[in-house]
C-alpha positions in Angstrom: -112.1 19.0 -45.6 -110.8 20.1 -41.9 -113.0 18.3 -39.2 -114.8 20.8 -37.3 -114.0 19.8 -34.0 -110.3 20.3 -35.0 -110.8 23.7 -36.1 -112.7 24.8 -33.3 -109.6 23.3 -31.1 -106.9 25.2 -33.4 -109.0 28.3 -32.8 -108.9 28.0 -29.3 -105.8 27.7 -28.9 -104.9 30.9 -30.6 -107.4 32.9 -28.2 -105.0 31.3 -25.6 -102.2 32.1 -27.1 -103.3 35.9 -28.3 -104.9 36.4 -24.2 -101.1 35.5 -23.3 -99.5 37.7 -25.1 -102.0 40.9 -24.2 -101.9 40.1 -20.7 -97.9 39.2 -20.1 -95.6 41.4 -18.7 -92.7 40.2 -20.7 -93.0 37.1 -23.3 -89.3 36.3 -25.3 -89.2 34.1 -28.1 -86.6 31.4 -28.1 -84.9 28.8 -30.5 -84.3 26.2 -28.2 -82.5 23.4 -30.8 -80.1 21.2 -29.9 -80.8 21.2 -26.3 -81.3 17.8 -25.0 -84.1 16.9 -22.7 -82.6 16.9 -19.8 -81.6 20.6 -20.3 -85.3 21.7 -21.2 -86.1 20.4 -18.2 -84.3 22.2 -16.0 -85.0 24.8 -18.0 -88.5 24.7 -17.3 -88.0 24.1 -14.0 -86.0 27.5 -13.4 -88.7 28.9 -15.2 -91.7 27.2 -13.6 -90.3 28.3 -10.5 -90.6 31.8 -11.1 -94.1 31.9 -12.1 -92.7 31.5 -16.1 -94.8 29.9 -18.4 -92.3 28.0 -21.5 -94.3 26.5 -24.7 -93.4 25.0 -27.7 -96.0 26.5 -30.4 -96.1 26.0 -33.8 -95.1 28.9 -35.3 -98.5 29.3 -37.8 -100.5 29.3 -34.5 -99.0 32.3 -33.2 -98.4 34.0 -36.2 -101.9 34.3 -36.4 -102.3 35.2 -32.3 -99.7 37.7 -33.2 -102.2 39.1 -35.8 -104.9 39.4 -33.3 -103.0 41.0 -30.8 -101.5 43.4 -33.0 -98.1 42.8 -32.5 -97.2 41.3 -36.5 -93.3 42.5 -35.9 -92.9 39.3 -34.2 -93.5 37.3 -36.6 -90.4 37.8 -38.7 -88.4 35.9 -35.8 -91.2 32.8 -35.7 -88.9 30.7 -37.6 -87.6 27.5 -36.8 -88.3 25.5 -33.6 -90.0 27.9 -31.5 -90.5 28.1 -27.5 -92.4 31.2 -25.9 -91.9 32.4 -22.1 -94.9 34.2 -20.9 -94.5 36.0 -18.1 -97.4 38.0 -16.5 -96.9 39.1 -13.3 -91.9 39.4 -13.1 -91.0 41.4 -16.4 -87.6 40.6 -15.7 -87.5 36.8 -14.8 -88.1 35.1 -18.2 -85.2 37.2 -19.8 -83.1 36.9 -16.9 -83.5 33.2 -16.6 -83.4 32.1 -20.6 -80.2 34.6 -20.7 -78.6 32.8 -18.2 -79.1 29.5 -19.3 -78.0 30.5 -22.7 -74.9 31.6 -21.2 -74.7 28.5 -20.1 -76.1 26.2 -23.2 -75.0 28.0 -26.3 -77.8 25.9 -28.1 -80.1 28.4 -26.6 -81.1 31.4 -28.5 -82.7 34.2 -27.8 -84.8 35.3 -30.8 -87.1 38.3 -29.6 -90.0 39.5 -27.4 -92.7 41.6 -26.3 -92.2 43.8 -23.2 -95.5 45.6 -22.2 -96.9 45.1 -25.2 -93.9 46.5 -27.7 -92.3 44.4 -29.8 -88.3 44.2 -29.5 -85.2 42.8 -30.4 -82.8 40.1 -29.1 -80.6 43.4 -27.3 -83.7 44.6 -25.3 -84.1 41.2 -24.3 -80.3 41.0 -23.0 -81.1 44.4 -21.5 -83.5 43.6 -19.7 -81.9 40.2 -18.2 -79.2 42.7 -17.1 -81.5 44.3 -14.6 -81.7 43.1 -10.9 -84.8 41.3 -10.1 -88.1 43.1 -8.5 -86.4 42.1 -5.6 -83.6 43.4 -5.8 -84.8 46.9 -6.9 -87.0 47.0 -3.8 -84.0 46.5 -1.9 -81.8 49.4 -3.9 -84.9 51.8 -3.4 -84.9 51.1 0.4 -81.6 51.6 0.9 -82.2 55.0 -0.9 -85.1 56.0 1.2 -83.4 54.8 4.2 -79.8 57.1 3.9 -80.9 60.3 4.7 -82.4 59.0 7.8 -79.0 57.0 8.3 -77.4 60.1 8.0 -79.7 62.6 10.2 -79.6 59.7 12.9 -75.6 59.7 12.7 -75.0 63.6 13.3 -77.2 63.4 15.9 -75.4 60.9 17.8 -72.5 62.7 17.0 -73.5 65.9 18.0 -74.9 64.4 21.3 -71.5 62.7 21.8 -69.3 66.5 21.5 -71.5 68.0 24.1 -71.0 65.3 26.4 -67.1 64.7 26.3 -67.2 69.0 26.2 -69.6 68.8 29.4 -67.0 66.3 31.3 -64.4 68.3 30.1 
């Protein structure tokens, strides 16, 4: 018979794991096989650095947080060696960074994920790695908000300039 403690401790750590897949922006599912250490590292590294959180779960442990946070789809791609990215605060950054380093690591697969709380596939995933960071959408919207006044600011100069080569003239 199972030891208390150790259920207790198993239990645990699917409330973890079921609190970090309700509260995370983005969370892919990965197959990470044949990559040596050294790549994992820097793997985690990247992904460390950008506020990503990488795991290697057993796959019976969040099958059943999966089942307490209601998202069961995902279990049909919890096969295999399994590593989760949880990502609560950049929905872009864990599938922009495990893209990228499968790109470069074909070991690396992309298996699925959960983006705001839906369940999707591998191409959502790519999708979404295809998207500029938060950053960089800030930075498109500015320059959006910004042109008009560009513009305003550049037929008034323009217009200031005709009257006075017209007044010297």
């Amino acid at each position: 018979m199972a030891n208390a403690k150790v259920i207790q401790a198993k239990q645990e750590a699917v409330d973890v794991v079921t609190a970090k897949l309700r509260e995370s922006a983005t969370t892919v599912v990965a197959d990470y096989r044949g990559l040596n250490v050294t790549q994992v590292t820097e793997l985690r590294k990247q992904l460390r650095e950008a506020g990503v959180e990488f795991q290697v779960l057993k796959n019976t442990l969040v099958r059943r947080a999966t089942a307490a946070a209601e998202l069961t789809e995902l279990d049909e791609v919890l096969t295999g060696p399994t590593a989760i990215a949880f990502s609560a605060d950049d929905a872009v950054a864990p599938a922009k960074i495990i893209s990228e380093f499968a790109k470069k690591y074909d070991a690396l697969k992309v298996k699925g994920g959960v983006v705001e709380g839906r369940v999707v596939g591998v191409d959502q995933i790519k999708a979404l790695a295809d998207l500029p960071s938060r950053e960089g959408l800030l930075s498109m919207l500015l320059s959006v908000l910004q042109a008009p006044v560009r513009n305003f600011a550049l037929a008034v100069k323009a217009v200031a300039e005709k009257e006075e080569e017209s007044a010297s003239a």
